[in-house]
C-alpha positions as MATLAB code, in Angstrom:
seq = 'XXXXXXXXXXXXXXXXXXXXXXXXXXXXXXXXXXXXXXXXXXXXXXXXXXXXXXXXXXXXXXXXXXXXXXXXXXXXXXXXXXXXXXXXXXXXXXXXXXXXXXXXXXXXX';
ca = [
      25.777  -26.257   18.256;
      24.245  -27.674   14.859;
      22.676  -25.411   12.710;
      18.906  -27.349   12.042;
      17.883  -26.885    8.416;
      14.001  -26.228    8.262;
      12.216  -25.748    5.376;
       9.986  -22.730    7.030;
      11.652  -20.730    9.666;
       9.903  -18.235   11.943;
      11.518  -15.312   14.259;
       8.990  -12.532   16.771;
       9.679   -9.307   17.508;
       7.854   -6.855   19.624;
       6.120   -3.680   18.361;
       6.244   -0.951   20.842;
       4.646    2.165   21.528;
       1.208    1.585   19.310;
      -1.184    4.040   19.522;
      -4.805    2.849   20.598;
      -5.513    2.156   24.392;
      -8.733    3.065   25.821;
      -6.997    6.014   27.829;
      -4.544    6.871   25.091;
      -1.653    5.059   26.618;
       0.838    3.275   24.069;
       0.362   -0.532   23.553;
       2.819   -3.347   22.415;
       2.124   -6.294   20.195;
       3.806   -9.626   19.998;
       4.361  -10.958   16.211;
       5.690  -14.014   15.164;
       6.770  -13.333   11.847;
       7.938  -16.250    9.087;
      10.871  -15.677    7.073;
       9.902  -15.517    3.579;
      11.749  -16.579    0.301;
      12.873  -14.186   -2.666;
      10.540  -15.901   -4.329;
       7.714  -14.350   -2.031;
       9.398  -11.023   -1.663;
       9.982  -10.211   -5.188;
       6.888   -8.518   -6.357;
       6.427   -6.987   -3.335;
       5.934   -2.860   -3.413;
       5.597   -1.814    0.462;
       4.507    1.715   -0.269;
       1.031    0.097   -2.615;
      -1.462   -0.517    0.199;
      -2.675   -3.997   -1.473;
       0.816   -5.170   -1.531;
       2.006   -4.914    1.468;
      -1.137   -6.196    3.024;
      -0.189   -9.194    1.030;
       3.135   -8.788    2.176;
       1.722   -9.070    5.548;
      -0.690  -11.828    4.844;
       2.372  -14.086    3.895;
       4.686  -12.757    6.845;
       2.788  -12.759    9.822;
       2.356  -16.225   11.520;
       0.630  -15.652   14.890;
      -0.126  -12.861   17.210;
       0.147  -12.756   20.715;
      -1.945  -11.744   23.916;
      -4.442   -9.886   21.628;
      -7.550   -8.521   23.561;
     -10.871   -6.836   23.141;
     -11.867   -3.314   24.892;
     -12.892   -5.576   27.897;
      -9.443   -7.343   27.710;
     -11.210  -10.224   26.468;
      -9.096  -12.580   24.687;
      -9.730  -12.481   20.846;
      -7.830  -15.468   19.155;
      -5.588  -14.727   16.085;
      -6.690  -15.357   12.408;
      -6.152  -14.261    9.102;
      -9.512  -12.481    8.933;
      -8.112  -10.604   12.267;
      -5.127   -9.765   10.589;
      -6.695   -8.175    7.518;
      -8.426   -6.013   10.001;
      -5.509   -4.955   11.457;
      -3.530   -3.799    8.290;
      -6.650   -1.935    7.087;
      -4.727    0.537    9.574;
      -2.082    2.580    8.154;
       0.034    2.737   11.575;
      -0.439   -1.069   12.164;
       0.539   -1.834    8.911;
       3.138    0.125    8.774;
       4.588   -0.701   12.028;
       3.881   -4.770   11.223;
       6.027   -4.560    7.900;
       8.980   -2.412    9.660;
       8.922   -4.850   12.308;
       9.362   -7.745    9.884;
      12.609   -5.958    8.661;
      14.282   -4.829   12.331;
      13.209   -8.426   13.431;
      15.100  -10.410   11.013;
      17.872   -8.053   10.657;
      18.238   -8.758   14.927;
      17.190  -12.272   14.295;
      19.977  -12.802   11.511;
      22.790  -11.040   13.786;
      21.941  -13.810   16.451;
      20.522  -10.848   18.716;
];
C-alpha cells in the first residue's frame, strides 16, 4: 500500500467519560484533530491557559454529533470551539486527546 504524501494530515479520536449531561451521566465527543508542524508546536506552553487555547484553535478541525440541551444539533465553528476550551476539563481533555490520538494514530492503531 502507497504511503500518500499530503501536505495537511488529519487523525480523530474519541474523548470519553466528559462530565456534563443533563442527569449527570458521562458524555463522549468526537474530534478530528490536524496534525500540526514543529513549526506550530514550538511556542506552545500547555499549562498557560491562552496557549493552549491556541494550541487548540490550530489542532482541532471538526467536531462531531454536537447537540444542544434539547439534543438539537449545533453545527461546529471556531467561535463554538472557543467556548468549549473556556472549560478547564474540556480543554484539558481536547489537548490530551490530541497527544493519545496521534501517538495511536502514528502506531497505525
Amino acid at each position: 500500500m502507497a504511503f500518500n504524501i499530503a501536505t495537511t494530515r488529519y487523525f480523530k479520536h474519541t474523548l470519553n467519560g466528559l462530565p456534563g449531561g443533563p442527569d449527570g451521566a458521562t458524555q463522549s465527543m468526537d474530534v478530528t484533530y490536524r496534525v500540526l508542524d514543529d513549526g506550530e508546536t514550538k511556542d506552545v506552553n500547555l499549562l498557560d491557559t491562552e496557549s493552549a487555547r491556541d494550541f487548540l484553535r490550530s489542532a482541532v478541525f471538526d467536531i462531531a454529533d454536537l447537540t444542544d440541551i434539547d439534543d438539537k444539533p449545533i453545527p461546529f465553528s471556531a467561535d463554538l470551539l472557543d467556548q468549549l476550551t473556556t472549560a478547564l476539563d474540556l480543554r484539558q481533555a481536547m489537548v490530551r486527546g490530541y497527544g493519545i490520538g496521534l501517538a495511536k494514530a502514528a502506531s497505525g492503531n
